[in-house]
MIMAR-323278 format. One record per residue: x, y, z of N, C-alpha, C in turn; residue in three letters. Coordinates in steps of 0.001 Angstrom, whole numbers, plus 500000, padded with zeros to 6 digits. Atoms other than C-alpha are relative to their C-alpha. Example, Ala and Ser with C-alpha at 12.3 -4.5 7.8 and 13.67 -1.06 7.14 Angstrom:
<pts>
500890498810500000512300495500507800500900501200500000ALA/499180498810499940513670498940507140499230501090500730SER/
</pts>
This chain:
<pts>
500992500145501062546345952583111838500107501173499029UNK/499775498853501336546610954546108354498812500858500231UNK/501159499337499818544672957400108407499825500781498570UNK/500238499672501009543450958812104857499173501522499797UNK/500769498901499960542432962566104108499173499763498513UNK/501643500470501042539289962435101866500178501064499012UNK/500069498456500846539007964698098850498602500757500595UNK/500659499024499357537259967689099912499099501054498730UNK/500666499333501046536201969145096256499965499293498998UNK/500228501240500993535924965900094223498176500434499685UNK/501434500169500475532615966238091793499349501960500264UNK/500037498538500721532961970572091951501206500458499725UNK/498795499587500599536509971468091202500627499373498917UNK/499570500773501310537311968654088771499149498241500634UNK/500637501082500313534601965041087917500448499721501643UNK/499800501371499203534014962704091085500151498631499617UNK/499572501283500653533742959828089078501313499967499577UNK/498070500257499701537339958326088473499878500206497904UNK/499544499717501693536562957838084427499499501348499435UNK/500104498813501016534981960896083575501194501247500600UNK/498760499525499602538089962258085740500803499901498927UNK/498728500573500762540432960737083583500218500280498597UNK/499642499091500931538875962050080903500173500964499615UNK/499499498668500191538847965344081174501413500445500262UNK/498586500301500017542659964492082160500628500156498794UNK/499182500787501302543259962999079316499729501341498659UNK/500115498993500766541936965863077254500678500815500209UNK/499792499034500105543055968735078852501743499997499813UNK/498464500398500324547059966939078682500295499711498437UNK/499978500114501321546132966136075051500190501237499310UNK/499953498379500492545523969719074042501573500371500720UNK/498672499987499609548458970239075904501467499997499779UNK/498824500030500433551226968590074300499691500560498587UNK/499831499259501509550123970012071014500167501600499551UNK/500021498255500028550748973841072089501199500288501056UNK/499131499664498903553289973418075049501435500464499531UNK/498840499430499789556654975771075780500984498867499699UNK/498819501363499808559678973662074965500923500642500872UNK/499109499653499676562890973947076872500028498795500834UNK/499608501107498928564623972064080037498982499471501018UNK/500233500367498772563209970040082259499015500764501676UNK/500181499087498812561151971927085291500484499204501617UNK/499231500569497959563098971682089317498885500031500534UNK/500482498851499536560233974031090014498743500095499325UNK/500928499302500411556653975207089390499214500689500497UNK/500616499128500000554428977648089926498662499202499025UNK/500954500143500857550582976421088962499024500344500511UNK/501255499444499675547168977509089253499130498609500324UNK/500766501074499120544358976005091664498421500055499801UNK/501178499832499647540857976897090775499192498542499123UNK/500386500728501124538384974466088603500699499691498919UNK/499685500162501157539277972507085877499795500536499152UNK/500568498655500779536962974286083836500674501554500105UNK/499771498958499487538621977034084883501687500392499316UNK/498695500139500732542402976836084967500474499185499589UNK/498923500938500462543035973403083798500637500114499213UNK/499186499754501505544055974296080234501658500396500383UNK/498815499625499520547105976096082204500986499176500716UNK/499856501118499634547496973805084309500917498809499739UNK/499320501238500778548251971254081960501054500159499252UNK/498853499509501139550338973497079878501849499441501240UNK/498809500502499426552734972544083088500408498858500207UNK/500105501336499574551839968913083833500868498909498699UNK/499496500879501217552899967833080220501330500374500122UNK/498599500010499901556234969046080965500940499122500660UNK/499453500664498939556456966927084013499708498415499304UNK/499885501616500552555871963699081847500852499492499690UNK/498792500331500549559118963734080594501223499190501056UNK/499166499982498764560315963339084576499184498606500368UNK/501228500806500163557260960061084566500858499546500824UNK/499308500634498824560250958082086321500754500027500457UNK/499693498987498795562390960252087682499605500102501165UNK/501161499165498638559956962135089776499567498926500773UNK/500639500500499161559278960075093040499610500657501202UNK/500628499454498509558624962758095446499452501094499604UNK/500590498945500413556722966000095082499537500852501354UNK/500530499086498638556480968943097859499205501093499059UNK/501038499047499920553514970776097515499214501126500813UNK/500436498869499579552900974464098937498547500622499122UNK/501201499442500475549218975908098464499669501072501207UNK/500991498505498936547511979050100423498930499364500851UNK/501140500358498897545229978559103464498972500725499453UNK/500962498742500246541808979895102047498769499990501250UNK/500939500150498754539891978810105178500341499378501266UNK/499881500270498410541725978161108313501109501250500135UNK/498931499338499279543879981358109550500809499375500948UNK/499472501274499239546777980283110715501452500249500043UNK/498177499528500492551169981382111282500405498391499852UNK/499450501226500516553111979287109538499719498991498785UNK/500474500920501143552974976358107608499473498832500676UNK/500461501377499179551028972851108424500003498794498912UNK/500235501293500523551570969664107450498967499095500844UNK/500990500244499566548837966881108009500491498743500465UNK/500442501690499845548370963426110037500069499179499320UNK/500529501107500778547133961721107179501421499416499359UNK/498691500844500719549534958778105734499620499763498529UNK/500344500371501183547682959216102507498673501261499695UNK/500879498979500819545684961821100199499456499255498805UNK/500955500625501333542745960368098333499167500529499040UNK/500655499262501130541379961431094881499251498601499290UNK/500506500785500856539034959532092593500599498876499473UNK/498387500690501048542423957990090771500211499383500672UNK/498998500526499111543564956602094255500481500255501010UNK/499391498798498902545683957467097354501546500384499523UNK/498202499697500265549259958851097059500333499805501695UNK/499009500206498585551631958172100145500027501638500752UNK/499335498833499421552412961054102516501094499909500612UNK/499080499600498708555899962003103925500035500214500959UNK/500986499177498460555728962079107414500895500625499858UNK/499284498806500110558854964759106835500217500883501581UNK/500223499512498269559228964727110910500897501054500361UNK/499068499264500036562076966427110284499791501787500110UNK/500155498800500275560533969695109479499328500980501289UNK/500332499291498853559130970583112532500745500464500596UNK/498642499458498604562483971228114137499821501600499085UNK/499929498558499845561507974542112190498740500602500967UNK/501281499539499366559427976474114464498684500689499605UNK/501682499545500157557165978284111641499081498750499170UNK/500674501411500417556165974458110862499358499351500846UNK/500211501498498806553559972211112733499049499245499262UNK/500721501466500317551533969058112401498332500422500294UNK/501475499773499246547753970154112202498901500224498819UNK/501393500704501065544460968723109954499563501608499472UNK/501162499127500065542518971422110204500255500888498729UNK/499706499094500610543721973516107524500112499223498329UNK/499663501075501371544317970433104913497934500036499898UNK/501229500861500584540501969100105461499240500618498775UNK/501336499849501090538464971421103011501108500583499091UNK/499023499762500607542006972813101487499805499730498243UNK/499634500473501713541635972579097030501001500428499612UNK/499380499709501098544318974495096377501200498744499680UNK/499007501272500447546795970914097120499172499163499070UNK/500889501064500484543755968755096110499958499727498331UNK/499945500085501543543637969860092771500946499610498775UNK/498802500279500941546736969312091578500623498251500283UNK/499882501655500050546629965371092961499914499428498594UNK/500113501019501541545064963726089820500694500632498802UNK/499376499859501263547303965679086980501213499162500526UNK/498947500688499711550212964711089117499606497951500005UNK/500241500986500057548715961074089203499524499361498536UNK/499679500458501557548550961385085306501255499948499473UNK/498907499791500235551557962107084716501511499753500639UNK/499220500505499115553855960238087298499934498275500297UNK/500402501673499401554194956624088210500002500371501489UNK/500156499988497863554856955949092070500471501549500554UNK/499649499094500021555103958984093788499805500248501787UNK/500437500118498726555099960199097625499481501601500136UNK/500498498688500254553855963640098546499905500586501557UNK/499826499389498867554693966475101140499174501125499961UNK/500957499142499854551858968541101453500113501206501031UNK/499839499272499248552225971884103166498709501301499649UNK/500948498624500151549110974588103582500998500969500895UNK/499225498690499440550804978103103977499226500820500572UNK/500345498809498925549609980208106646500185501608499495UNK/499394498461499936550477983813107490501495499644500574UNK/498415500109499778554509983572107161500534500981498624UNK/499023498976501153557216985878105480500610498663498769UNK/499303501168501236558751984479102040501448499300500471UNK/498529500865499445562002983799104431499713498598500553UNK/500617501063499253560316981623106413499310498700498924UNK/500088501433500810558850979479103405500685499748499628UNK/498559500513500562562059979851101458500671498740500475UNK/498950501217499194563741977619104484499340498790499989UNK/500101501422500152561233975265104598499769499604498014UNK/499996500278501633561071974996100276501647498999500255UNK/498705500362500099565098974443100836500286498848501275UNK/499718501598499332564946971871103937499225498861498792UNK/500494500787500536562522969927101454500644499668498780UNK/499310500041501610564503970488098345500463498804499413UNK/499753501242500355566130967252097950500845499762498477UNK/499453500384500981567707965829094834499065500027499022UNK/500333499943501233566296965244090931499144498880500001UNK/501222500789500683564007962770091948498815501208500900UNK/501047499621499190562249965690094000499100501319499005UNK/500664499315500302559507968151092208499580500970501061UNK/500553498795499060558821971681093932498699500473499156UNK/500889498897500937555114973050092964499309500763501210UNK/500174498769499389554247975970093895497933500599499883UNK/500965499672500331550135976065094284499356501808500110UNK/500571498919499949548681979730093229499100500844498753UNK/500838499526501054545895981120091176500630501912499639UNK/499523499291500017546734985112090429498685501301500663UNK/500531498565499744544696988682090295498099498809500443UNK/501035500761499866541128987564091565498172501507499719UNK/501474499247500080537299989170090329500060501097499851UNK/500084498537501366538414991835087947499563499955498960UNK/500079499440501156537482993277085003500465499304498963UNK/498830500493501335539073991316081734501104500772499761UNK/498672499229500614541072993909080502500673500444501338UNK/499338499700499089541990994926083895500833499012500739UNK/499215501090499036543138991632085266501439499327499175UNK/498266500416501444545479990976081802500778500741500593UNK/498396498483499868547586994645082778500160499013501632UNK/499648500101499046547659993128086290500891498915500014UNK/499521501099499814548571989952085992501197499435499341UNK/499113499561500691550869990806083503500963500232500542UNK/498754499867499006552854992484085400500369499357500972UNK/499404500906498901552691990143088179500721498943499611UNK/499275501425500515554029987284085620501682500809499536UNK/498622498909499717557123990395084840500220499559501176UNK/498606499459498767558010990629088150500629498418500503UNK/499367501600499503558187986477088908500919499654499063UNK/499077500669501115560102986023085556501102501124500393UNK/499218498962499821562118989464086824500914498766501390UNK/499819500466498037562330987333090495500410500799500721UNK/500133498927498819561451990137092029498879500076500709UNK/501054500154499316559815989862095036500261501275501776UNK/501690500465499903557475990664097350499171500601499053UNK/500556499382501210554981990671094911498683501154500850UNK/500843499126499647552636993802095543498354498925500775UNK/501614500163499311548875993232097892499359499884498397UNK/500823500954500656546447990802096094500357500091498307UNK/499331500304501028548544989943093274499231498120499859UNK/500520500937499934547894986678093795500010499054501599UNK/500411500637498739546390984272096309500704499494501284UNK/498590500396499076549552982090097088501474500821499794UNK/498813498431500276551790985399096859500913499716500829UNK/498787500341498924553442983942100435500748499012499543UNK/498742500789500089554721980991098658500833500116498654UNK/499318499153501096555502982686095192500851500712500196UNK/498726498876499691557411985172096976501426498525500699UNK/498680500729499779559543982120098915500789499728498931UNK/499355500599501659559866980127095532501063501163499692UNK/499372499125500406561092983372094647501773500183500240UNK/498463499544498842564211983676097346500092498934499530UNK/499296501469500400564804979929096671500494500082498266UNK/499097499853501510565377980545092846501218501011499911UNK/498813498997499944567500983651093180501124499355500792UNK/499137500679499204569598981385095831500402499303499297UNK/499366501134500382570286978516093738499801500201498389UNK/500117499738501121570286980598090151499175499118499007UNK/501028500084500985567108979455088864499400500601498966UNK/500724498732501065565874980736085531498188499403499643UNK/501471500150500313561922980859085249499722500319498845UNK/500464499974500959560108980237082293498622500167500085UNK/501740500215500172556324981421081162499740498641499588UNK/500924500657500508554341978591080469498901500423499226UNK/500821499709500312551303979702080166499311501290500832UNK/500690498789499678548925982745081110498899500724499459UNK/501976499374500546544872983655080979499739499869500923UNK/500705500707498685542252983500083189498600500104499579UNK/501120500916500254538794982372083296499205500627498927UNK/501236499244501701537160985197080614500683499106498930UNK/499643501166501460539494982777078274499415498943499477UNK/501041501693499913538027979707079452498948499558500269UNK/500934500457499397535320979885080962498603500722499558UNK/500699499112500811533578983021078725499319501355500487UNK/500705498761499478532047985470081659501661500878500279UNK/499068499290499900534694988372081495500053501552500848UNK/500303498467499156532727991090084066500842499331501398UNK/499780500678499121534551989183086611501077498896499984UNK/499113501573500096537525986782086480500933499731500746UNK/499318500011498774540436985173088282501188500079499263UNK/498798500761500985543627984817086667501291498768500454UNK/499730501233500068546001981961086036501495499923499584UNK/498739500278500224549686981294085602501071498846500032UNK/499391500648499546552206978618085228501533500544499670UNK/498604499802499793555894979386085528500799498689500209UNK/499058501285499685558332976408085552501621500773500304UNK/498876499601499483561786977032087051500888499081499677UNK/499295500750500981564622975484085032501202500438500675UNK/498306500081499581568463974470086468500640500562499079UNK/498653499300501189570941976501084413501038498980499690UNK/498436500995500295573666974232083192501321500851499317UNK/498629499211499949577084975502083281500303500767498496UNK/499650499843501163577296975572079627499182500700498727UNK/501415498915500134574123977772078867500557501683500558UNK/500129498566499557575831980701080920499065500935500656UNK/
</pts>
């Protein structure tokens, strides 16, 4: 019998209702294509997880890139940070399906991955989980059919995600995103110099990135080893955080998207 994981922050992280979902979708991808980075294609991303209100604007600055991939893209592995189950390793979930307002998406059962040992099969860490959740309905704007390998990251070294990023890697119909918000409940001007430099050192791909850089720093740093392995060049997207968007600036989180672009031979 199918078993379905429930959204867990539907109606406070982004609308419960499905149309006023769709529209703040539809807006924040609208604004979107009328300001977005050009260049190739993204293998790879790096995006932020908090409120729409929050980081969608960024967000989206990545999602409109991935429209171009609309039917391409049929699979999508998704790494996000554990913010409430401690835990080594990485976990994938039970469920044969992740439901948002929009719908369910399929899950990989990806049985395969367990033959690594810092990988196992276990709920607990998905059920109240936003940082995958959030990034369901852009990907369900911006994709037709799609299946989805959900992984919450534990306490593991960036080697250890690297291998499983690269067992999942797959071919050009597969999307890597990388869920992570950045510097968290600084100062404005203090969280720009920080975060700053933390968007230097990922476009440097130099890693490990320094203590509380950002949230999902364990799977930013893999991403990291996996681009330097297979000469990935990272691109800014975008970069603010919530004193931009959201207006209180004694206090904010910050926000980043990075897309990771295949070199072609003839680029150098």
């Amino acid at each position: 019998m199918a078993t379905v994981r429930q959204p867990a922050v539907s109606g406070r992280f982004y609308p419960g209702r499905p149309d006023d979902l769709r529209r703040d979708l539809d807006r924040l991808l609208a604004a979107a294509r009328t300001s977005g980075v050009p260049g190739s294609p993204p293998r790879a991303m790096i995006v932020p997880h908090a409120g729409y209100a929050y980081s969608g604007p960024t967000a989206a600055l990545g999602y409109v890139q991935v429209e171009a991939l609309r039917t391409r893209i049929s699979r999508v592995v998704l790494l996000g940070p554990s913010h409430y189950v401690p835990f080594p390793g990485l976990a994938l979930p039970t469920s044969d399906r992740f439901a948002t307002p929009l719908g369910e998406v399929p899950v990989e059962p990806a049985d395969g991955l367990l033959r690594l040992p810092q990988v196992v099969r276990w709920d607990a860490p998905h059920e109240r989980e936003h940082s995958l959740e959030v990034q369901l309905p852009f990907l369900q704007s911006v994709l037709d059919a799609f299946t989805l390998l959900p992984l919450v990251v534990g306490d593991a070294t960036p080697e250890d995600v690297a291998q499983v990023i690269e067992a999942c890697w797959g071919g050009p119909e597969t999307l890597v995103l990388i869920s992570s918000d950045l510097s968290h409940y600084r100062p404005y001007a203090d969280a720009r110099a920080m975060d700053a430099d933390t968007v230097r050192r990922i476009l440097a791909l130099q890693w490990p990135l320094p203590e509380r850089r950002a949230c999902g720093a364990v799977g930013v740093n893999g991403m990291v080893v996996v681009a330097r392995a297979r000469g990935l060049r990272p691109v800014l997207v975008d970069a603010r955080n919530s004193g931009d968007t959201a207006g209180d600036r004694a206090r904010v989180v910050g926000y980043a998207t990075v897309r990771f672009e295949e070199v072609r031979s003839d680029q150098g």
